[in-house]
C-alpha positions as CSV (number, residue, x, y, z in Angstrom):
1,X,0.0,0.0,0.0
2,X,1.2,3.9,-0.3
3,X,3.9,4.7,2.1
4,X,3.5,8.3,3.6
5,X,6.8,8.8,2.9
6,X,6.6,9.2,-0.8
7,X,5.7,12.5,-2.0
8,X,3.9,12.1,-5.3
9,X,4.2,11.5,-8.6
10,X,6.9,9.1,-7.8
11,X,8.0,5.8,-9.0
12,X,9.3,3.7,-6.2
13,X,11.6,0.3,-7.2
14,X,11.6,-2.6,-5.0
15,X,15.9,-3.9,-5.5
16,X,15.0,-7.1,-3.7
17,X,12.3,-8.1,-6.2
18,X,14.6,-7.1,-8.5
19,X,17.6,-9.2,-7.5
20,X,15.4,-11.8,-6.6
21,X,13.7,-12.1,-10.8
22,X,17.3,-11.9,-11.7
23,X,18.4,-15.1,-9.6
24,X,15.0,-16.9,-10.5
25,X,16.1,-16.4,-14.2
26,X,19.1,-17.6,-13.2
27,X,17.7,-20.6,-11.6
28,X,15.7,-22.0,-14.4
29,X,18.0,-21.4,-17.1
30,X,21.3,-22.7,-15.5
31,X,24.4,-21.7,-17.8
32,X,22.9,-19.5,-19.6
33,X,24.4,-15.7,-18.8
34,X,22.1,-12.8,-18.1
35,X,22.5,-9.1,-20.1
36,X,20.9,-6.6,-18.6
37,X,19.4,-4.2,-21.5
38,X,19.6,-1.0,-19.2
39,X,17.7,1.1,-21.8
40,X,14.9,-1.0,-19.9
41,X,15.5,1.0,-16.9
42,X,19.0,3.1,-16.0
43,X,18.5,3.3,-12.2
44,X,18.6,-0.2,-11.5
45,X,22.4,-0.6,-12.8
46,X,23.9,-0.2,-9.9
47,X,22.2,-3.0,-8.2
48,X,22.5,-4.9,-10.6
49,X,26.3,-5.4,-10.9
50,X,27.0,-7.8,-8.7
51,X,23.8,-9.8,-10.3
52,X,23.5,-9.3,-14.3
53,X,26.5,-11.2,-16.1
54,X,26.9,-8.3,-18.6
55,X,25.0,-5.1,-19.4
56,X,23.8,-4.0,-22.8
57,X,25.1,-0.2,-23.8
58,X,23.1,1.2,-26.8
59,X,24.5,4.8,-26.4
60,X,26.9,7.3,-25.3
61,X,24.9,8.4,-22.4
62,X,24.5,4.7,-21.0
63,X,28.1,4.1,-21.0
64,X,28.7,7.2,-19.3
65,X,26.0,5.9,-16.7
66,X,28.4,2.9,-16.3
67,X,31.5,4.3,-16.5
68,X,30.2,6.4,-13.8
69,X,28.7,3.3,-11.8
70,X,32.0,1.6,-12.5
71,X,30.8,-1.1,-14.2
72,X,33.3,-3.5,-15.2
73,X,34.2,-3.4,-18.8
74,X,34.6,-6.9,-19.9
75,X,30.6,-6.4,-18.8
76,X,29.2,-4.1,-21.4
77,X,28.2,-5.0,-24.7
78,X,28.3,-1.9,-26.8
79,X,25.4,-1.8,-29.0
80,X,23.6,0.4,-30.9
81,X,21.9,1.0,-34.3
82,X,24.4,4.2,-34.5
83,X,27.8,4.3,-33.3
84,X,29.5,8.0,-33.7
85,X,33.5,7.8,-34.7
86,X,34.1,9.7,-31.7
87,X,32.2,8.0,-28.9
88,X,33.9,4.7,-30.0
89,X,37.2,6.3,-30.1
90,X,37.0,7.0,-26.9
91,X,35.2,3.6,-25.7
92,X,38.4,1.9,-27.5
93,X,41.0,3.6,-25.8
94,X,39.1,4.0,-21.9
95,X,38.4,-0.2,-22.3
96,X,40.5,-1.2,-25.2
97,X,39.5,-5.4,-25.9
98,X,37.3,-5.6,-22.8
99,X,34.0,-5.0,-24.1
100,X,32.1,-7.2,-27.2
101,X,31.0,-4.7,-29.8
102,X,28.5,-5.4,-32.1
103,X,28.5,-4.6,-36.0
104,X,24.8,-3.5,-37.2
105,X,26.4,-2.9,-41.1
106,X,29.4,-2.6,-43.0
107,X,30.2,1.0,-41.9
108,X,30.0,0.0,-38.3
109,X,32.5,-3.4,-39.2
110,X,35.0,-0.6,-41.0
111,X,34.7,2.1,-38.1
112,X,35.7,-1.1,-35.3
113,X,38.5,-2.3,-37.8
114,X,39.8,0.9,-37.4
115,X,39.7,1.3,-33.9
116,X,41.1,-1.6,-33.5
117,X,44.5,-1.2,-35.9
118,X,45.0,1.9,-34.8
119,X,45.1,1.2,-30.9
120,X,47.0,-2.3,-31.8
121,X,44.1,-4.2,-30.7
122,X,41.5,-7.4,-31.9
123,X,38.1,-6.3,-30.8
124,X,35.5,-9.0,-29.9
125,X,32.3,-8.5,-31.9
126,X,29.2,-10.1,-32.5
127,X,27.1,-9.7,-36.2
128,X,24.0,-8.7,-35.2
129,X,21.2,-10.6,-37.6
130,X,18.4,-8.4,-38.6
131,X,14.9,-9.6,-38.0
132,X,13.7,-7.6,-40.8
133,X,14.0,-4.0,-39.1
134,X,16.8,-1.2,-39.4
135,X,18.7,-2.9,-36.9
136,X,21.4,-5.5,-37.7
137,X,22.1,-6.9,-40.8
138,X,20.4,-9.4,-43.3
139,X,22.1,-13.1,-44.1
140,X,24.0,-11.6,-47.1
141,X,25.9,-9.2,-46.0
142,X,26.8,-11.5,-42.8
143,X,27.8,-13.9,-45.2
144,X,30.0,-11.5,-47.3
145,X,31.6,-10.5,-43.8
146,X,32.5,-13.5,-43.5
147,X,33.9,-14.6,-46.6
148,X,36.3,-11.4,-46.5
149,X,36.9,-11.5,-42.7
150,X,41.1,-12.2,-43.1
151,X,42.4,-9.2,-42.7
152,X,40.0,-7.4,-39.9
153,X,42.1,-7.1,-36.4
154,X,38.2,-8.2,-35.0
155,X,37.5,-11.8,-33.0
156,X,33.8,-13.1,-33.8
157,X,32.7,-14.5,-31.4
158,X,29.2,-14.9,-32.8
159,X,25.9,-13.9,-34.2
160,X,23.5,-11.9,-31.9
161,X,20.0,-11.7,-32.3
162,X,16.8,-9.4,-30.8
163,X,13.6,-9.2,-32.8
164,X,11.0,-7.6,-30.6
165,X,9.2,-8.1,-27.0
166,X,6.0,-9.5,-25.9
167,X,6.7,-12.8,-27.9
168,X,4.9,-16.1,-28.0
169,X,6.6,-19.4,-27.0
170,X,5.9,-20.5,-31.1
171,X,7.5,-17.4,-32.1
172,X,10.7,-18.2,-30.0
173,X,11.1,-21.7,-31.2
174,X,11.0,-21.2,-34.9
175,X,13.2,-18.0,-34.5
176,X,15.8,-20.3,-32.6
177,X,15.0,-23.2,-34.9
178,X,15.9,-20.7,-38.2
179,X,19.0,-19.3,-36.0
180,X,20.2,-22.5,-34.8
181,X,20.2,-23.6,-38.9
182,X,21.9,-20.3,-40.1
183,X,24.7,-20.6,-37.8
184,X,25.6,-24.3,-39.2
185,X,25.0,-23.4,-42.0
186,X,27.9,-20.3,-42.0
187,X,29.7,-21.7,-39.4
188,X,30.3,-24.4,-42.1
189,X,30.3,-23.0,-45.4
190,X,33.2,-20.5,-44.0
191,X,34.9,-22.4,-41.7
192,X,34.6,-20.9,-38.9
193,X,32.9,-22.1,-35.5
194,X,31.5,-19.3,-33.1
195,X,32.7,-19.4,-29.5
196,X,29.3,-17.4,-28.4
197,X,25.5,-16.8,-29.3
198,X,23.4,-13.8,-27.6
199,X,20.5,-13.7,-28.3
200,X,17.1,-11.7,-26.8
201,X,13.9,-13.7,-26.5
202,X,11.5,-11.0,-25.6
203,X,9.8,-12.7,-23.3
204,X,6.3,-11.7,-22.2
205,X,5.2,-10.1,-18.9
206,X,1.7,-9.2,-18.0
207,X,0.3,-5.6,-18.0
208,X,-3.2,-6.3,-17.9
209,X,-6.3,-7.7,-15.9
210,X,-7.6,-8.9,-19.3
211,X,-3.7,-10.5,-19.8
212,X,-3.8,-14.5,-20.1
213,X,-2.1,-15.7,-17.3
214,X,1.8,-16.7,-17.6
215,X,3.5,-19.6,-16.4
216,X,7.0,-18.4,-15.9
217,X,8.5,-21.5,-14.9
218,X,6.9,-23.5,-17.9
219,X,8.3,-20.6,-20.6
220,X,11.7,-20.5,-19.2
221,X,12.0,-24.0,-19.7
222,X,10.6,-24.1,-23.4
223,X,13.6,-21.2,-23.7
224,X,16.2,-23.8,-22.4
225,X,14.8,-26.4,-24.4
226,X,15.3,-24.0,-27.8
227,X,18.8,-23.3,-26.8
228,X,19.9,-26.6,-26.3
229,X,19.9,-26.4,-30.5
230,X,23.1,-24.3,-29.6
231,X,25.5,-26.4,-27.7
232,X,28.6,-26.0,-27.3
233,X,28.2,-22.2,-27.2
234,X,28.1,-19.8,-24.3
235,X,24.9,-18.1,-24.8
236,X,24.0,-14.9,-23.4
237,X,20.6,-13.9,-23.1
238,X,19.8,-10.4,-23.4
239,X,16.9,-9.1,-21.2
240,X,15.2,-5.7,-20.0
241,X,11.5,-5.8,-19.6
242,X,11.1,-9.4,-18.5
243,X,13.8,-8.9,-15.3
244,X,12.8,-5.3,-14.6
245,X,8.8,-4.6,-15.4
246,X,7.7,-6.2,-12.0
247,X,9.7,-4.7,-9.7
248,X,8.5,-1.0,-10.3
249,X,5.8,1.2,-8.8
250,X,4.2,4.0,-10.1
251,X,2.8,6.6,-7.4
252,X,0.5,9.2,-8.2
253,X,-2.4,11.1,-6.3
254,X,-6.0,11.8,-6.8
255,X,-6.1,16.2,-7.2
256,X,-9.3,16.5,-8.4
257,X,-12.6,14.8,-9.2
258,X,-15.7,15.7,-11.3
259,X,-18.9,13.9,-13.4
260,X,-19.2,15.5,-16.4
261,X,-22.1,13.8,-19.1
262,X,-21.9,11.0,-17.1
263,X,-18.5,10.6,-16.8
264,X,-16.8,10.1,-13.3
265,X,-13.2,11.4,-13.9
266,X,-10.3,11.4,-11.3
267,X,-7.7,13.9,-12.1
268,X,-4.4,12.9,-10.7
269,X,-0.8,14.5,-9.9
270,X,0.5,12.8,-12.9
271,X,0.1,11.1,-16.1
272,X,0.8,9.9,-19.2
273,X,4.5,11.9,-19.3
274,X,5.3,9.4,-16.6
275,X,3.2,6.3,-17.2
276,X,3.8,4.2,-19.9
277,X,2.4,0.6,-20.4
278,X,3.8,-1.4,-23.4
279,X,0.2,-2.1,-25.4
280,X,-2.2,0.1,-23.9
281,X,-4.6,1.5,-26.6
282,X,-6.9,4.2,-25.4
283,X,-6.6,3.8,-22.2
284,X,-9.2,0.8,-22.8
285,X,-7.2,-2.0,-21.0
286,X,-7.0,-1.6,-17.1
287,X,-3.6,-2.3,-15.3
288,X,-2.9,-3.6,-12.1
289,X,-3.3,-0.8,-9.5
290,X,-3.6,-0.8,-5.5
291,X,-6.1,1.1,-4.1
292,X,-8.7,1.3,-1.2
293,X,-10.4,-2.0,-1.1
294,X,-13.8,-1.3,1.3
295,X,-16.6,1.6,0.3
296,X,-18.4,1.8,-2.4
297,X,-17.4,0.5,-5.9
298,X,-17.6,3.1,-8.9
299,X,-16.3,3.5,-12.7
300,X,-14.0,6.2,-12.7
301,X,-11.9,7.5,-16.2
302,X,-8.2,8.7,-14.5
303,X,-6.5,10.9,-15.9
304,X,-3.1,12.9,-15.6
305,X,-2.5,16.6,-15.3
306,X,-2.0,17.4,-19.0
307,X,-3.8,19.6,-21.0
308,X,-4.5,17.2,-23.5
309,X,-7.5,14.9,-24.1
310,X,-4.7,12.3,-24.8
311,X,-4.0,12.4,-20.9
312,X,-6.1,9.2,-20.0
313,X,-4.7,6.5,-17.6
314,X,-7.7,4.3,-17.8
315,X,-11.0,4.8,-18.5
316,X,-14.0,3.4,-16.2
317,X,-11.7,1.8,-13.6
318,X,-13.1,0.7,-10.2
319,X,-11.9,2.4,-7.6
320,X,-13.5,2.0,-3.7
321,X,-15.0,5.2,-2.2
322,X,-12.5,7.2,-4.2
323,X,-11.4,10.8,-2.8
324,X,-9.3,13.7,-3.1
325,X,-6.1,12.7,-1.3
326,X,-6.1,9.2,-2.5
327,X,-3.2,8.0,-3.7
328,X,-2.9,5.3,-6.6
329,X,-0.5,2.7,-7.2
330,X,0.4,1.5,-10.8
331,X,2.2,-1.8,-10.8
332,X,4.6,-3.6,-13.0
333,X,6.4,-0.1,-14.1
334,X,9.7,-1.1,-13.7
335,X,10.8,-1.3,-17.1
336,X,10.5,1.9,-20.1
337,X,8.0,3.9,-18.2
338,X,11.0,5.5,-15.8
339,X,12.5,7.1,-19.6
340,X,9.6,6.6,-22.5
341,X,7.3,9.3,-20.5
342,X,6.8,12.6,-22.8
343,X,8.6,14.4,-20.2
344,X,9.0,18.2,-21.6
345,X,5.1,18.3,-22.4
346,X,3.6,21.4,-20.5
347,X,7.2,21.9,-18.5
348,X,5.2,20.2,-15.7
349,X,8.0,18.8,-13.0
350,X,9.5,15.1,-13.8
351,X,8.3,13.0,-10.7
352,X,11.1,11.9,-7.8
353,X,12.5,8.3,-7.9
354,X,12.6,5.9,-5.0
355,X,14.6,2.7,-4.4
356,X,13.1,-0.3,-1.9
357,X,16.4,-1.1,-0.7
358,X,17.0,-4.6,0.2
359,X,16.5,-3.9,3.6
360,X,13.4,-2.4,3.2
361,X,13.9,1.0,3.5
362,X,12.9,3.9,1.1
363,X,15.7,6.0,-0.7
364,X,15.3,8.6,-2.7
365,X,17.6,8.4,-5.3
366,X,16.3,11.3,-7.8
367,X,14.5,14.2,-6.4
368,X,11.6,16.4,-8.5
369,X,13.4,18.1,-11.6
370,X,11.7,21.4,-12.7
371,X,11.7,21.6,-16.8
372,X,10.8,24.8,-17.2
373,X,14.3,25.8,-17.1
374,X,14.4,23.8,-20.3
375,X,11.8,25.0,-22.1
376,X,13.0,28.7,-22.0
């Protein structure tokens, strides 16, 4: 329930639940290393050091987070659709071989061959296979990398692979069935064999009341049972919303109410430039949210503080004997909604940001920011 210690909109995250998802993955898929994709959510890096085996990097602003954090670098994979000359001149010379470094096209393979000649160095680097998107690379040009591989001063270790989130089991297995195929089919065709295989399964996690249910333990072990088609290989697994969504709370308070046509709305301290839920449409589907549970049951349509009919949490949600004061909790935020949020919108203040520690206790790790001072 809401703790009178947060001062809302705030999203609170609970590090044991946190450490505890990690070790449960961990658990079920024994082996198998973890990569935290820390676009997913930055704040929960630091506790997650001593836990995740490696951390995905996507830009220059996340590896300053780690190099901040002092994150070891033989733990960041440095990813990215767009890697700028100078950001990975730098990244070459602060953690020279240490990192792996993926290649998303042939400009990116020439700018790490590069790198790596002129600091006297053989980066480790994994071919990122396009699943159809901007990202990565199609089977051709892999192949053609390949074939001409002789003279780059780059170690491959292997292919890496993310198609999307939210996926079914089916969807998995033929996309590791296909995968499993292409790599013997390169591996032999250019004599090479791959020492690694990363690979991000995007699996689901429920947002919903209208959600099927989700057994974890049943899904995790259809995952092992795919990867097994890659033995011999370390495999990597490369993870963001499955290890952080459930560990996140979103705070936010009841300002206002009114009935207008018929319509019961809640006005709350927040809103959509916080709150962010990975297939909500309309604000027709109703997340999981503590509130009061005694008084009287009634439909109410929350929304947030913007000036925008957009603003809309949920529509016809029932909330018990509902009053100014109240204070909502969201669940399952842990993972986008900390960063997605249309922050700038109406240079309305961006909301504080607590930590559960594992002990329990509340720390604020981010106080309120004022964007105004932006938007001048």
């Amino acid at each position: 329930m809401h703790n009178a210690l947060i001062d809302t909109p705030a999203f609170v995250f609970d590090i044991r639940k946190l450490v505890d998802r990690v070790n449960m993955i961990k658990d079920n898929l024994k082996g198998i290393s973890i990569c935290y994709a820390m676009k997913a959510n930055p704040f929960l890096v630091k506790d997650l050091i001593n836990v995740a085996d490696a951390f995905e990097v996507c830009s220059p602003g996340e590896y300053q987070i780690c190099k901040a954090l002092n994150v070891p670098k033989d733990k960041i994979v440095l990813s990215g659709v767009f890697k700028e000359e100078e950001d990975i001149s730098t990244i070459v010379k602060e953690c020279k071989d240490l990192p792996i470094y993926t290649v998303e096209s042939l400009n990116q393979l020439d700018l790490l061959n590069r790198k790596a000649k002129e600091n006297e160095l053989v980066l480790n680097v994994y071919l990122r296979l396009s699943g159809g998107n901007q990202f990565g690379m199609d089977e051709d040009v892999i192949k053609s990398i390949l074939e001409n591989r002789k003279d780059l001063s780059l170690n491959i270790l292997g292919l890496q692979s993310y198609t999307g989130t939210q996926k079914k089991d089916i969807q998995i297995d033929k996309e590791l069935d296909y995968l499993a195929q292409f790599t013997e089919e390169i591996e032999s065709e250019y004599d090479i064999s791959f020492q690694n295989f990363e690979y991000g399964p995007g699996l689901r996690v429920n947002y919903f009341k209208s959600d099927a249910p989700i057994d974890e333990a049943e899904m995790l072990n259809n995952l092992k049972m795919g990867l097994s088609k890659f033995e011999g290989k370390h495999i990597t697994l490369e993870m963001g919303r499955f290890i952080a969504a459930y560990c996140g709370e979103y705070h936010t308070k009841i300002v206002d109410q009114k009935e207008t046509k018929g319509v019961k709305y809640c006005i709350v301290d927040g809103g959509i430039n916080h709150l962010n839920y990975f297939g909500q449409m309309m604000a027709m589907k109703a997340p999981f949210v503590i509130e009061k549970t005694t008084g009287v049951e009634e439909n109410w349509t929350i929304c947030g503080s913007l000036c925008t009919v957009a603003d809309v949490l949920v529509r016809n949600f029932p909330l018990h004997d509902a009053k100014i004061g109240d204070t909502l909790v969201f669940l399952n935020v842990g993972a986008y909604s900390i960063t997605e949020g249309i922050y700038l919108f109406l240079s309305r203040n961006m909301p504080k940001v607590y930590k559960r520690n594992m002990d329990g206790n509340l720390e604020l790790i981010r106080d309120t920011i004022k964007t105004y001072t932006i938007n001048m």
